[in-house]
N, CA, C and O atoms as CSV, one atom per row, in Angstrom:
chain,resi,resn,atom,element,x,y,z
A,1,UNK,N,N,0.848,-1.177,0.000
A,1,UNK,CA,C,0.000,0.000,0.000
A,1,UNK,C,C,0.898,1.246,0.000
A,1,UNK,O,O,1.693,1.203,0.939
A,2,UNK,N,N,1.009,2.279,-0.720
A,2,UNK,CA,C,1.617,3.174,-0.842
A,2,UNK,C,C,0.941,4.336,-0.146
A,2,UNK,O,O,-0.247,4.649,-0.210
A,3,UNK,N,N,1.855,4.879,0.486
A,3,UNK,CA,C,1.732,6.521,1.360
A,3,UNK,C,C,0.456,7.635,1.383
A,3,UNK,O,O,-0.052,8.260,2.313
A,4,UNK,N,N,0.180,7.596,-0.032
A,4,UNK,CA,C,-1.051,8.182,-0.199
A,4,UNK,C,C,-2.264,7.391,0.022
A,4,UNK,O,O,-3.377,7.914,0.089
A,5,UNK,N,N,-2.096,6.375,0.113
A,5,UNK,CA,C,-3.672,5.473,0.039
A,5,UNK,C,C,-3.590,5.390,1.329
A,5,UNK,O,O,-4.658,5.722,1.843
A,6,UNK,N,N,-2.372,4.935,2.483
A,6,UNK,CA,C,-2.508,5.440,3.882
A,6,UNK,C,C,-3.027,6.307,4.403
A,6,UNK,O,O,-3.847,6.148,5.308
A,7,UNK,N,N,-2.705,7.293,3.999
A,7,UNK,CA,C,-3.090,8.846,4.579
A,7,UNK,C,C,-4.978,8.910,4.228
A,7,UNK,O,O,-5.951,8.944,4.981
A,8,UNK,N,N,-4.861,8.904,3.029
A,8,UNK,CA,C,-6.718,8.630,2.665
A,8,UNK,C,C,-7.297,8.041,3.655
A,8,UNK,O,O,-8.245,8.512,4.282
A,9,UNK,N,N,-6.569,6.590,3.931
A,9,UNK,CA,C,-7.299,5.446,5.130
A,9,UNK,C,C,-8.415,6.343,5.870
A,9,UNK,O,O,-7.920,7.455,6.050
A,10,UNK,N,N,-9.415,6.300,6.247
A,10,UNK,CA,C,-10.280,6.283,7.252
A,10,UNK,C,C,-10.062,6.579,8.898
A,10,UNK,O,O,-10.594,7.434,9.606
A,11,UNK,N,N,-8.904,5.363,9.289
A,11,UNK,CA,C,-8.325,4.294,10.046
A,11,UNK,C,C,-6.843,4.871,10.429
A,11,UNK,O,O,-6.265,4.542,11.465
A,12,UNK,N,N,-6.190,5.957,9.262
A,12,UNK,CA,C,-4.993,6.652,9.589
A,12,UNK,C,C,-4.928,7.725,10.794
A,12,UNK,O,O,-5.770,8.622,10.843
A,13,UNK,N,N,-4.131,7.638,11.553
A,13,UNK,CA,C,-3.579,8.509,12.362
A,13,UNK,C,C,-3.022,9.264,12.576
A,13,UNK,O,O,-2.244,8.878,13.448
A,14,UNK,N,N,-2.761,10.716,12.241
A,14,UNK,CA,C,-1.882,11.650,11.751
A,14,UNK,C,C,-1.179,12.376,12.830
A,14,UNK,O,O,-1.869,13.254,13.349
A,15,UNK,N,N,0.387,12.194,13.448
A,15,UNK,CA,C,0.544,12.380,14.505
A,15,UNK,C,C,1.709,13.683,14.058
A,15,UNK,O,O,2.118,13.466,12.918
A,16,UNK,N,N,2.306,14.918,14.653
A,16,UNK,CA,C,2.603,16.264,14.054
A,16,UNK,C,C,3.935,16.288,14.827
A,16,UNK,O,O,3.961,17.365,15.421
A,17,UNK,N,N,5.005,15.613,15.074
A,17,UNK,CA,C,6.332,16.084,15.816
A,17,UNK,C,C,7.157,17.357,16.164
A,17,UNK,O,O,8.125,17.562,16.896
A,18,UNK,N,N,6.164,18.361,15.109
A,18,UNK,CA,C,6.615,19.581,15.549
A,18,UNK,C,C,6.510,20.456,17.035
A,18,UNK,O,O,5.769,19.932,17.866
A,19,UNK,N,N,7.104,21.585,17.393
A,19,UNK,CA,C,6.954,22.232,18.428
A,19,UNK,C,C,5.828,22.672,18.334
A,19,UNK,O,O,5.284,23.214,17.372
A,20,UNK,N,N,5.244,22.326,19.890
A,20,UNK,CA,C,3.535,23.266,19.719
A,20,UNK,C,C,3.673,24.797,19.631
A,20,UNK,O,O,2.752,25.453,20.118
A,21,UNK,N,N,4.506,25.321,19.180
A,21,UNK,CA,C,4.502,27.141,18.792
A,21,UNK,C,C,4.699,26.581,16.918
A,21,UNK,O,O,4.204,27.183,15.965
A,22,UNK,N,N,5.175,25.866,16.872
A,22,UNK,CA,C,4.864,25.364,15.449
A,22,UNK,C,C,3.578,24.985,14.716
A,22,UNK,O,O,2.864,25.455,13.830
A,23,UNK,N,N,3.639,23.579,15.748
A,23,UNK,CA,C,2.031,23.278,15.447
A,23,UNK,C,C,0.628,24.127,15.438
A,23,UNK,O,O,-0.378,24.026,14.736
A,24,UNK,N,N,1.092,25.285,16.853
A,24,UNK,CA,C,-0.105,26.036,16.575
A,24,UNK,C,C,-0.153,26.534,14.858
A,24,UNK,O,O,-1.045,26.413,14.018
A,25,UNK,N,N,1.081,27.070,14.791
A,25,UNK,CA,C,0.915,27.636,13.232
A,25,UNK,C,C,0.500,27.201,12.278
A,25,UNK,O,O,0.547,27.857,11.237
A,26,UNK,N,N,-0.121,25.775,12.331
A,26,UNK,CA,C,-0.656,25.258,11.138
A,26,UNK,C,C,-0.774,23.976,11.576
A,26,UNK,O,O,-0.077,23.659,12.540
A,27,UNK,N,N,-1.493,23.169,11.093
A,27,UNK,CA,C,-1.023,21.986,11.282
A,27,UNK,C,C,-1.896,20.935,10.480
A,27,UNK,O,O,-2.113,21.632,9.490
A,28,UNK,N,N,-2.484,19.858,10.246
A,28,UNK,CA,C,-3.339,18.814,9.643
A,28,UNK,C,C,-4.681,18.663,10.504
A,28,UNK,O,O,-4.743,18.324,11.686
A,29,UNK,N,N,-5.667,18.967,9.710
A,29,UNK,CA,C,-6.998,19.027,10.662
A,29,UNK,C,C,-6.671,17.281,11.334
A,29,UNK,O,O,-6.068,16.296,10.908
A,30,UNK,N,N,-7.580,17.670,12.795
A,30,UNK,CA,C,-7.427,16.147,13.315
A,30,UNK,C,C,-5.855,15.676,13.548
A,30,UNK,O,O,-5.686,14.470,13.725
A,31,UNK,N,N,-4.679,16.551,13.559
A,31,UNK,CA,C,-4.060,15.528,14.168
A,31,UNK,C,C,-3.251,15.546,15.563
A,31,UNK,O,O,-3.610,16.410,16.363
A,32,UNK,N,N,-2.482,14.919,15.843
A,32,UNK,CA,C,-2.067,15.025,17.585
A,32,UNK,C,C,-0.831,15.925,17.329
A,32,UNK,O,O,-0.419,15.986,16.170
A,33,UNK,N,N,-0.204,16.627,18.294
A,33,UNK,CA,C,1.015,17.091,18.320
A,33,UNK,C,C,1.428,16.470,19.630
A,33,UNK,O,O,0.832,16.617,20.697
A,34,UNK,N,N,2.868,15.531,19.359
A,34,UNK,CA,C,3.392,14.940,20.117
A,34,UNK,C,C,5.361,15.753,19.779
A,34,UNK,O,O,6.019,15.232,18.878
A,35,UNK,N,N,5.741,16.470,20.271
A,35,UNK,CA,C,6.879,16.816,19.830
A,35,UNK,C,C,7.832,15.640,20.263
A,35,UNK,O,O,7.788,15.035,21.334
A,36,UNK,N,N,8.754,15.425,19.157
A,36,UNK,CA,C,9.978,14.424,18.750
A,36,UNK,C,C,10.420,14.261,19.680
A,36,UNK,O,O,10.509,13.040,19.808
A,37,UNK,N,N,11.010,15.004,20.967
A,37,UNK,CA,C,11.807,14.381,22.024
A,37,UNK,C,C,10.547,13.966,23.336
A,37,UNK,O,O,10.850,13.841,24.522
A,38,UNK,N,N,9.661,13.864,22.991
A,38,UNK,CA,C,8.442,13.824,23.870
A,38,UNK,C,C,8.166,11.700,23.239
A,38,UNK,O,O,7.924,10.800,24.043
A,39,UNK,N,N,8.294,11.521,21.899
A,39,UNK,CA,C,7.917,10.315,21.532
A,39,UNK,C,C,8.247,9.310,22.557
A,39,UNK,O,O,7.423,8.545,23.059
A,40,UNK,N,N,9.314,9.349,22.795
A,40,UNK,CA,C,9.537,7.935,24.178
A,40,UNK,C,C,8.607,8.076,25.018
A,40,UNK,O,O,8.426,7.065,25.697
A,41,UNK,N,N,7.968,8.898,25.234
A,41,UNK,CA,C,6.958,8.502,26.562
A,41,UNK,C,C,5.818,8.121,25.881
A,41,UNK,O,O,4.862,7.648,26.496
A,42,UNK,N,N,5.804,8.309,24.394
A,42,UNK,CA,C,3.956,8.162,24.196
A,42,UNK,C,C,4.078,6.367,23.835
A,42,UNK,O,O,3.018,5.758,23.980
A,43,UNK,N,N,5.097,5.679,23.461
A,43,UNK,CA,C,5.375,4.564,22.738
A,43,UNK,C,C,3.929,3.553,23.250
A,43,UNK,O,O,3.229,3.123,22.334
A,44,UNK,N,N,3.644,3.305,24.301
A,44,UNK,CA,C,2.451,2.666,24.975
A,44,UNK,C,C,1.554,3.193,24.234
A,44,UNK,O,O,1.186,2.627,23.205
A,45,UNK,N,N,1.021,4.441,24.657
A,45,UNK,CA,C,-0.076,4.886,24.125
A,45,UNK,C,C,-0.483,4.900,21.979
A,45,UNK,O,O,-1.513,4.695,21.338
A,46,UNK,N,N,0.921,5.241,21.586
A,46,UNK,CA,C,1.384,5.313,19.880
A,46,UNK,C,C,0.774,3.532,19.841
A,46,UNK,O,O,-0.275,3.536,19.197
A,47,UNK,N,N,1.060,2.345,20.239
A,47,UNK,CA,C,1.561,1.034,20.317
A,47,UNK,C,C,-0.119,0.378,20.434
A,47,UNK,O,O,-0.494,-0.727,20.042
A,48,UNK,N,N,-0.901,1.403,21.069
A,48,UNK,CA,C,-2.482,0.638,21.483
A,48,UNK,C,C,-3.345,1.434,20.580
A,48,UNK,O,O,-4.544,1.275,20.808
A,49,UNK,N,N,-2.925,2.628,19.167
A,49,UNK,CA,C,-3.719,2.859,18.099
A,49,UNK,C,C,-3.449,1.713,17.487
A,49,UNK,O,O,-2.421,1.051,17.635
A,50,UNK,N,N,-4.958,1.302,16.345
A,50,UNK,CA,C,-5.314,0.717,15.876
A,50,UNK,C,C,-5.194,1.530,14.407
A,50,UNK,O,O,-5.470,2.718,14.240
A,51,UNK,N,N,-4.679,0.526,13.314
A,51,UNK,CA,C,-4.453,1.118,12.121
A,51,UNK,C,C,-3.123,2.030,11.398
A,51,UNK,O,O,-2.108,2.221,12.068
A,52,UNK,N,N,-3.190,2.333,10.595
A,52,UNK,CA,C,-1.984,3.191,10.423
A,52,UNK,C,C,-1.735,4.623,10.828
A,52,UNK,O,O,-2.679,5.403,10.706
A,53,UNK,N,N,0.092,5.332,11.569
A,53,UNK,CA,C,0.455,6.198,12.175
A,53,UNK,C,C,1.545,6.620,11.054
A,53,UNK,O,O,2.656,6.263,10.661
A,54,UNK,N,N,0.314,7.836,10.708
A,54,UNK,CA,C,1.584,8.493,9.583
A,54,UNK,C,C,2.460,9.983,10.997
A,54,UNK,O,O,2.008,10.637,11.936
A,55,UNK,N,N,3.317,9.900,10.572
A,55,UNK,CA,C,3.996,11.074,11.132
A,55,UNK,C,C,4.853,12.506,10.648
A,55,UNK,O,O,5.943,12.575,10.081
A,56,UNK,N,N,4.405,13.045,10.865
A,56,UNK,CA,C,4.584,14.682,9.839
A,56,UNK,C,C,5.726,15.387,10.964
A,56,UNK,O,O,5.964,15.112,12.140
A,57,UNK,N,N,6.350,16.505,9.950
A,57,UNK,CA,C,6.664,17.740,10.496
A,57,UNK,C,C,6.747,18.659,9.602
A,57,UNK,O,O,5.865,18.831,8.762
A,58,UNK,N,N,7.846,19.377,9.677
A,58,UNK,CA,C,8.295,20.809,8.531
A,58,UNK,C,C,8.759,20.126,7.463
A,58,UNK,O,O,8.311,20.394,6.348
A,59,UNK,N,N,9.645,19.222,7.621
A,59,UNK,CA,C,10.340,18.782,6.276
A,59,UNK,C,C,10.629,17.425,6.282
A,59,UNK,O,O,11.368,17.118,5.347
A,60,UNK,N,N,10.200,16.192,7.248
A,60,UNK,CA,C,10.596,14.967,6.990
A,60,UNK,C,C,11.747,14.088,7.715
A,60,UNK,O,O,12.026,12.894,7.603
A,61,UNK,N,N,12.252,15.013,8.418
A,61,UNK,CA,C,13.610,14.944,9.158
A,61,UNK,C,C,13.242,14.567,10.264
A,61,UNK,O,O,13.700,13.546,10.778
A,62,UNK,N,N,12.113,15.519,10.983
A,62,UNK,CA,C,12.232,14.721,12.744
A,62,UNK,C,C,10.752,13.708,12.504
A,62,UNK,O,O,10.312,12.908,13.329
A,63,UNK,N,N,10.265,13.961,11.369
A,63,UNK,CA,C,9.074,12.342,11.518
A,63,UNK,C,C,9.770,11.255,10.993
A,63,UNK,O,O,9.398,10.122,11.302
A,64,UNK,N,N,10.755,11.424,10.221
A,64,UNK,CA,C,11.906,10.454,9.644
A,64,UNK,C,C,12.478,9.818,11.171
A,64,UNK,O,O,12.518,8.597,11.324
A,65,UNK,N,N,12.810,10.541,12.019
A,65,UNK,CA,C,13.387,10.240,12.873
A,65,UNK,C,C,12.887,9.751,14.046
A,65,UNK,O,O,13.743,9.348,14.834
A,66,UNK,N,N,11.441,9.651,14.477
A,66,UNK,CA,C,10.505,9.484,14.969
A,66,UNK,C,C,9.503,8.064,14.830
A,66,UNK,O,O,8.715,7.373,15.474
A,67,UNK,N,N,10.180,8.192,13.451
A,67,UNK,CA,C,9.169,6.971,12.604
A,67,UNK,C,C,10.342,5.748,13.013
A,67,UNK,O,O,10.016,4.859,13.799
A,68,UNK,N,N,11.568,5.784,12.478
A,68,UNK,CA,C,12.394,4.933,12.576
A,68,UNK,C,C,12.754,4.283,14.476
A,68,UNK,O,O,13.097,3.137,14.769
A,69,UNK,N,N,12.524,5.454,15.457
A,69,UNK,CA,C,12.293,5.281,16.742
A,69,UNK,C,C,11.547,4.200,17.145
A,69,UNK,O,O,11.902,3.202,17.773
A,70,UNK,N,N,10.173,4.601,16.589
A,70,UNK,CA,C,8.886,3.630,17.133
A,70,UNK,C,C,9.103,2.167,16.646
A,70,UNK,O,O,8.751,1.231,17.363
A,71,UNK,N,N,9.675,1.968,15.443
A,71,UNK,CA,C,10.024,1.170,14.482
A,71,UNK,C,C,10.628,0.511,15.567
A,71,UNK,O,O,9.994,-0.229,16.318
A,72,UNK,N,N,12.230,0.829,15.718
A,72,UNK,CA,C,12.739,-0.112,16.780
A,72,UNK,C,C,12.243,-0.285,17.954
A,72,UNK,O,O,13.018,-0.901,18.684
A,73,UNK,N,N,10.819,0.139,18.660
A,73,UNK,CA,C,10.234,0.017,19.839
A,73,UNK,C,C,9.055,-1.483,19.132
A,73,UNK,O,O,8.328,-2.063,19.939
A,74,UNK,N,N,9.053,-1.819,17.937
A,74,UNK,CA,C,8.216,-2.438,17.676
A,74,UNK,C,C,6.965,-2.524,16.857
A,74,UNK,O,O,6.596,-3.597,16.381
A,75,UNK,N,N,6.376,-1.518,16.705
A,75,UNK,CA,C,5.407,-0.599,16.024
A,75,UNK,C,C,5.463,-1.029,14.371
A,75,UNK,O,O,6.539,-0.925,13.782
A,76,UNK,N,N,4.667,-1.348,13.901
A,76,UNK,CA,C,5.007,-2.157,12.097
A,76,UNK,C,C,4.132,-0.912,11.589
A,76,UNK,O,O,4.752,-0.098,10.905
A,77,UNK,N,N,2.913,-0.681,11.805
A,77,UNK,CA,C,2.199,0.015,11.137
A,77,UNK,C,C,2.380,1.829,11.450
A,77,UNK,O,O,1.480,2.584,11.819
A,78,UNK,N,N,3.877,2.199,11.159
A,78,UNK,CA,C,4.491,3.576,11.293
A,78,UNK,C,C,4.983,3.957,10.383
A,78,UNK,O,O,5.977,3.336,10.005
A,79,UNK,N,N,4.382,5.556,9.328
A,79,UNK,CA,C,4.829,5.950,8.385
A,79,UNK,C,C,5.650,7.192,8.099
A,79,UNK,O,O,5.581,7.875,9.121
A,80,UNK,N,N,6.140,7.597,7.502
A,80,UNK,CA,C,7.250,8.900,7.874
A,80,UNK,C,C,6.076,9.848,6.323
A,80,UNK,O,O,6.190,9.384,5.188
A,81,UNK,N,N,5.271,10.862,6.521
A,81,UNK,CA,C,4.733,11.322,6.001
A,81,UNK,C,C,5.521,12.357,5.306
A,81,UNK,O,O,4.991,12.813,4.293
A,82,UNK,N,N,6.757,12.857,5.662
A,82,UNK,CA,C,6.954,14.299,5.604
A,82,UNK,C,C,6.611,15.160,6.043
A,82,UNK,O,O,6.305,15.372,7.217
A,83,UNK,N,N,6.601,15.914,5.033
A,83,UNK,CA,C,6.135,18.068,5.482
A,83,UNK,C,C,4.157,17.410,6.058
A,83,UNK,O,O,3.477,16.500,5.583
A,84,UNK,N,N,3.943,18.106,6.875
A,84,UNK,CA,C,2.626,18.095,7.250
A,84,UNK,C,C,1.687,18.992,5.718
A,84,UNK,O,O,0.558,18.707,5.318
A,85,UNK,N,N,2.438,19.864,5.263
A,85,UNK,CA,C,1.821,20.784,4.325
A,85,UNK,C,C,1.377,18.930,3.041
A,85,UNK,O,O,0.387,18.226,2.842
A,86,UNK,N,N,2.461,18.956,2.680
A,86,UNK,CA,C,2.516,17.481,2.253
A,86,UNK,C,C,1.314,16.522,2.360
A,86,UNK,O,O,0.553,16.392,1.401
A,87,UNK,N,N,1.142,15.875,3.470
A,87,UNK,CA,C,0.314,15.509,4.469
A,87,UNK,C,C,-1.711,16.085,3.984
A,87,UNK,O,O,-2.730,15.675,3.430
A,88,UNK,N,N,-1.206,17.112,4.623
A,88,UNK,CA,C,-2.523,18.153,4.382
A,88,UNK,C,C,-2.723,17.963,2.922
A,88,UNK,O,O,-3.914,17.672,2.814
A,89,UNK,N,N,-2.052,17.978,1.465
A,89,UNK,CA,C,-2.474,17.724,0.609
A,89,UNK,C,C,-2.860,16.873,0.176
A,89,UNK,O,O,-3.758,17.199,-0.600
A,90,UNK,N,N,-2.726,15.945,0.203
A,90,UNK,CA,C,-2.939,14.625,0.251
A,90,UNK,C,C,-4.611,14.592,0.680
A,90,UNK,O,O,-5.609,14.498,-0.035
A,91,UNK,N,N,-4.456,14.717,2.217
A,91,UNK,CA,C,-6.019,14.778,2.426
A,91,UNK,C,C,-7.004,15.598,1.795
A,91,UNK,O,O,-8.164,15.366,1.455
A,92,UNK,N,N,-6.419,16.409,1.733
A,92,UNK,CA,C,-7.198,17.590,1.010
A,92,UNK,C,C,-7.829,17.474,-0.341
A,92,UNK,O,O,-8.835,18.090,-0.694
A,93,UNK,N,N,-6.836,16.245,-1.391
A,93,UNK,CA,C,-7.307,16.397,-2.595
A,93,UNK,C,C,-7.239,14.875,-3.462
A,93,UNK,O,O,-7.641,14.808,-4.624
């Protein structure tokens, strides 16, 4: 299943690694802001969604980095979305 048909999913989870002075500035209707050095504590909670966890930021770098985290915590159904703008298009169109 490729990236875009994820994000479409129903069932997808759109989680925002940016800083919440970031996130306020914009962000993907519906999704969580969990900032990147904050992820180790959510791993339980990330681990008991159901379905697919795409993960956004500014440019791909800290959901890249975020994604690959959860990955080694176990997590199969974790996607590295990119730019949230990205993200947002996708849903959008």
């Amino acid at each position: 299943m490729d990236l875009q048909t994820i994000i479409k999913s129903n069932h997808c989870r759109v989680i925002d690694v940016r800083t919440p002075a970031e996130f306020s500035g914009g962000h993907v209707a519906g999704s969580k802001n969990i900032p990147l050095n904050e992820i180790p504590d959510f791993v339980a909670e990330l681990s008991d969604i159901e379905g697919p966890i795409v993960l956004c930021c500014a440019s791909g770098n800290r959901s890249g980095q975020a994604t690959a985290f959860l990955q080694a915590q176990g997590l199969e159904n974790v996607y590295n979305g990119g730019s949230w703008l990205d993200v947002n298009f996708v849903i959008n169109n």
